[in-house]
C-alpha positions as CSV (number, residue, x, y, z in Angstrom):
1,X,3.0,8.3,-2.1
2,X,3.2,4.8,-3.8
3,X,6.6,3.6,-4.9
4,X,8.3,0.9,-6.2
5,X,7.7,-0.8,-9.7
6,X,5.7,1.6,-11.8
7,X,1.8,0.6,-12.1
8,X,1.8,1.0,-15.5
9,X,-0.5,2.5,-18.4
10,X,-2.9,-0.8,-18.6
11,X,-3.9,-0.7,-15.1
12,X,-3.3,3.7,-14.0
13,X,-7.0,4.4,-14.3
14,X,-8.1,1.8,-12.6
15,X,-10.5,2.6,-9.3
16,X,-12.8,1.1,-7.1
17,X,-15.8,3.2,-9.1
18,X,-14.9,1.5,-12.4
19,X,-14.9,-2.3,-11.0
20,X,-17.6,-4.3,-12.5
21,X,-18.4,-5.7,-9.0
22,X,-20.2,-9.4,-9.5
23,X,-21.3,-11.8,-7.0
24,X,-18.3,-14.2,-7.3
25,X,-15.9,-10.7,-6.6
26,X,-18.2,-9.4,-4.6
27,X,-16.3,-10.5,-1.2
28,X,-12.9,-9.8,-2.8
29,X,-14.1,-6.1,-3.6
30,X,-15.8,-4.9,-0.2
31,X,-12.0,-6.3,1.7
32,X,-10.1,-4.1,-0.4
33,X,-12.6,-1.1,0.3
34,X,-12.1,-1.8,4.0
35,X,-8.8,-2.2,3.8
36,X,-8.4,1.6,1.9
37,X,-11.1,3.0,4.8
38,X,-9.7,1.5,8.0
39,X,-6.2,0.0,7.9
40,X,-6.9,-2.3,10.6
41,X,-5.6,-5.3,9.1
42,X,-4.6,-6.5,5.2
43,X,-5.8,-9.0,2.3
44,X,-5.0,-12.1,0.6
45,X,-7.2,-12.4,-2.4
46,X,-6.5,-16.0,-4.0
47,X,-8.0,-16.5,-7.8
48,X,-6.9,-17.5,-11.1
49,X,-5.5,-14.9,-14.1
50,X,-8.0,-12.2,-15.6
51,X,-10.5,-11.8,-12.9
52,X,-9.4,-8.6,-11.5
53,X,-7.2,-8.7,-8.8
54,X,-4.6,-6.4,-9.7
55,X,-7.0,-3.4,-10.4
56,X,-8.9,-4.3,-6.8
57,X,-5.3,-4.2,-5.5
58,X,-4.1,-0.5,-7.4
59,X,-7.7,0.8,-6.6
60,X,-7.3,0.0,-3.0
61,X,-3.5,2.0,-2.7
62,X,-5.1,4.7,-4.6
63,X,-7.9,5.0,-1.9
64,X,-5.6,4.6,1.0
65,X,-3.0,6.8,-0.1
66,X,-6.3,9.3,-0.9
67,X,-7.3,8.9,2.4
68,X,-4.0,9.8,4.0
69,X,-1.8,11.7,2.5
70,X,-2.8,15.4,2.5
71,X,-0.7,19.0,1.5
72,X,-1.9,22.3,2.8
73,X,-4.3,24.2,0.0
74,X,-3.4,26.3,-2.0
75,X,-5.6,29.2,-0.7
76,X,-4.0,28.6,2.7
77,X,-0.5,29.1,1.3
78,X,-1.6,31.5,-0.3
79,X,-2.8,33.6,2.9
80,X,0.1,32.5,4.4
81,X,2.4,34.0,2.0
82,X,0.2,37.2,1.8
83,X,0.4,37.7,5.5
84,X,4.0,37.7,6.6
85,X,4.9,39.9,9.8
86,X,7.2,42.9,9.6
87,X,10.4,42.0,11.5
88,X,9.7,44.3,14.9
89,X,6.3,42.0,14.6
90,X,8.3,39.2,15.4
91,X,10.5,40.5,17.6
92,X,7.8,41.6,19.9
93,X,6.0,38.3,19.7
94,X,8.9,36.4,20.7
95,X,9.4,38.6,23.6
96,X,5.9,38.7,24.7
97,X,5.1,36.0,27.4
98,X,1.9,34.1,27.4
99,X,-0.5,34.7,29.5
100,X,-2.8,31.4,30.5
101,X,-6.3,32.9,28.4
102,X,-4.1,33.4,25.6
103,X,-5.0,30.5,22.5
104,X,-1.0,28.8,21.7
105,X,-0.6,28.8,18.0
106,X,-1.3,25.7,16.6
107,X,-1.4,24.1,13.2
108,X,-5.0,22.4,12.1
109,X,-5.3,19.4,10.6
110,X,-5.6,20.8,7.1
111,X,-2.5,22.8,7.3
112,X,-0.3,19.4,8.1
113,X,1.0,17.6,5.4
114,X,0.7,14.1,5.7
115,X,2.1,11.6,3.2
116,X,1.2,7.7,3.6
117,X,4.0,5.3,2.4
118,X,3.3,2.6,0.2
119,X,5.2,0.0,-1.7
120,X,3.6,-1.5,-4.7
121,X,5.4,-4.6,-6.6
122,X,4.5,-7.3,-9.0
123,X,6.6,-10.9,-7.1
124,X,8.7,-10.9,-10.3
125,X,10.2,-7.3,-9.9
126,X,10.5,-7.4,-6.1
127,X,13.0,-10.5,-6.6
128,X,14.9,-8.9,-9.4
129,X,15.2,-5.7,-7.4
130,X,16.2,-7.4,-4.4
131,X,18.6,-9.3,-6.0
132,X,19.9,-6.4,-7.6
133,X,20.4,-4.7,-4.4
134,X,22.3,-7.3,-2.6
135,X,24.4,-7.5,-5.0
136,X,25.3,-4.2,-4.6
137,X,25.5,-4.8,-0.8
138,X,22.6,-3.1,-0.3
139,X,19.0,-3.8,1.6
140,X,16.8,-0.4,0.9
141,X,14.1,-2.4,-1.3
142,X,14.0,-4.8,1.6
143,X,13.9,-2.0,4.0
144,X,11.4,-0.2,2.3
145,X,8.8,-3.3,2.2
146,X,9.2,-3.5,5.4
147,X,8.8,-0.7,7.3
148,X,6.2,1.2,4.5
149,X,2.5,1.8,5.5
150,X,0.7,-0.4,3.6
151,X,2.6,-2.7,1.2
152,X,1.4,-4.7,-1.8
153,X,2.2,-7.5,-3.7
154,X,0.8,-8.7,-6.7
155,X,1.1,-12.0,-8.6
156,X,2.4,-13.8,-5.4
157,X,4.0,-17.7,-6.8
158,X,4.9,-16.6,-10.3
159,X,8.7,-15.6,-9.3
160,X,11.1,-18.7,-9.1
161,X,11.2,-19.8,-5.4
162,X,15.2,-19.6,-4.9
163,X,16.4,-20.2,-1.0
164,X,17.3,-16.5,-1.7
165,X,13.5,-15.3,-2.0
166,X,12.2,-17.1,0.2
167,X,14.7,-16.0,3.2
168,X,13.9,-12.2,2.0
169,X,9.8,-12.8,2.2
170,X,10.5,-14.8,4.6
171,X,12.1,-11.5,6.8
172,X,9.8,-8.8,5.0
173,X,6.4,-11.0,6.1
174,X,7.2,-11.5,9.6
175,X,8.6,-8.1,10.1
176,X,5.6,-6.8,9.2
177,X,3.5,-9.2,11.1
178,X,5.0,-8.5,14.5
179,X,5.0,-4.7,13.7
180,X,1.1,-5.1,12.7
181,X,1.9,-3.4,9.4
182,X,-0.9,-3.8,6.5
183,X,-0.2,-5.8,3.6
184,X,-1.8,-6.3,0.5
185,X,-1.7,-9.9,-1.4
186,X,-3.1,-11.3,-4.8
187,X,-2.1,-14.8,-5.6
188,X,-2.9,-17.2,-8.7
189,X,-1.9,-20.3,-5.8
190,X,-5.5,-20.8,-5.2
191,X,-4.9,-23.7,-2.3
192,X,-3.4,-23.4,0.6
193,X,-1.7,-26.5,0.0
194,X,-0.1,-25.2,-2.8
195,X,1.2,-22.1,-0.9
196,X,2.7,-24.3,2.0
197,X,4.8,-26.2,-0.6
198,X,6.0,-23.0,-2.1
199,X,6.2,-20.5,0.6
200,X,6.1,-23.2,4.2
201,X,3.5,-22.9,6.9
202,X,4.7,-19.7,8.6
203,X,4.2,-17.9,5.9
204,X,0.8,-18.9,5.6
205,X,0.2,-18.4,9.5
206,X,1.6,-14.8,9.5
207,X,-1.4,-13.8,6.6
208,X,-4.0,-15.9,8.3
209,X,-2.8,-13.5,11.6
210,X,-3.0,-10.5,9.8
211,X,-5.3,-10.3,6.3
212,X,-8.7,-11.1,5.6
213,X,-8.2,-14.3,3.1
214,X,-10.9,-13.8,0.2
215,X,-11.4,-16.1,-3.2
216,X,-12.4,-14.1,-6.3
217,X,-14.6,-15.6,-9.4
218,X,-16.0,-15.2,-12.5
219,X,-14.5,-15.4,-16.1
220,X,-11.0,-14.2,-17.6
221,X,-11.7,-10.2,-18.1
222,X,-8.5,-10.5,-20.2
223,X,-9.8,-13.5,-22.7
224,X,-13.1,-11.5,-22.7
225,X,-12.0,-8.3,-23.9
226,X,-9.0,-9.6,-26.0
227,X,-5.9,-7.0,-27.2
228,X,-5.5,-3.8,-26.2
């Protein structure tokens, strides 16, 4: 299930099967497929506007949240609901004992529901919403980034680096790191330079720990295709 800001109608359909992959996003586009098959660790794609990271970013929590989140079919609720036991059935079953041949009920994999947790926000609505909850004396949107499956944030450098935000990243990155939770980056900063002097050093040492860092090329998809 992904929560947190909404994804919106510009970028909903966007999927890993309708990415013009190129040589210069190549790199960019074959992390975020691994990250949405394995898990076993994030990504922090750095490139300027236009060139597609936010649709590598929604396709790769739509693949992941594909991947592991399940409900039980409908045929087998179905069969379930058709074949309900009489009452004496039960009553009889519970008394009867087990002998060691006999197979113990047991649920298969298909009939488990399974729901992966993911937090999707854009850095300008994460601060808003976290200053909106402690000013409600609250920390559920901070609590929620941090202890999700697989969290992802886009557009990381264009919110207004207040001591604030940075103490809240600050708690929500390192969480995460010494957890080993997955996490999801795009960022316009396209040095690490520039990062430091934003965000300091361990900020950049907890992704370097934990995501593949990839660049991503090529020309402004946005300036190409114009409005609409």
């Amino acid at each position: 299930m992904i929560q947190g800001a909404p994804i919106g109608k510009r970028f909903e359909h966007c999927t890993f099967d309708n990415f013009d992959v190129t040589d210069e996003n190549r790199d960019a586009y074959e992390a975020c497929k691994r990250v949405a098959e394995t898990g076993e660790t994030g990504v922090l794609i750095r490139g300027k506007h236009g060139l597609g990271k936010t649709h590598l970013l929604v396709a790769l929590m739509k693949e992941y949240d594909r991947r592991r989140s399940a409900s039980p079919t409908d045929r087998q609720q179905e069969a379930s609901a058709m074949a309900v036991p009489s009452a004496s059935e039960i009553i009889q079953t519970a008394d009867r004992t087990f002998d060691e041949d006999d197979e113990i009920p047991a649920l298969s994999p298909d009939e488990v529901e399974r729901e992966a947790r993911i937090e999707y926000w854009p850095l300008l609505d994460l601060t808003s919403e976290l200053r909106s909850d402690i000013a409600h004396g609250s920390q559920e949107t901070s609590r929620r980034c941090r202890e999700c499956d697989l969290l992802v944030l886009d557009d990381f450098g264009a919110e207004r680096a207040t001591d604030f935000v940075l103490e809240e990243l600050a708690r929500i990155v390192d969480w995460r790191y010494r957890m080993m939770k997955l996490t999801a980056v795009a960022t316009n900063l396209l040095s690490f330079k520039e990062t430091i002097a934003k965000y300091g050093s361990r900020a950049i040492s907890r992704w370097m720990g934990s995501c593949t860092v990839v660049h991503i090329g090529g020309e402004d998809r946005r300036a190409a295709m114009g409005p609409g």
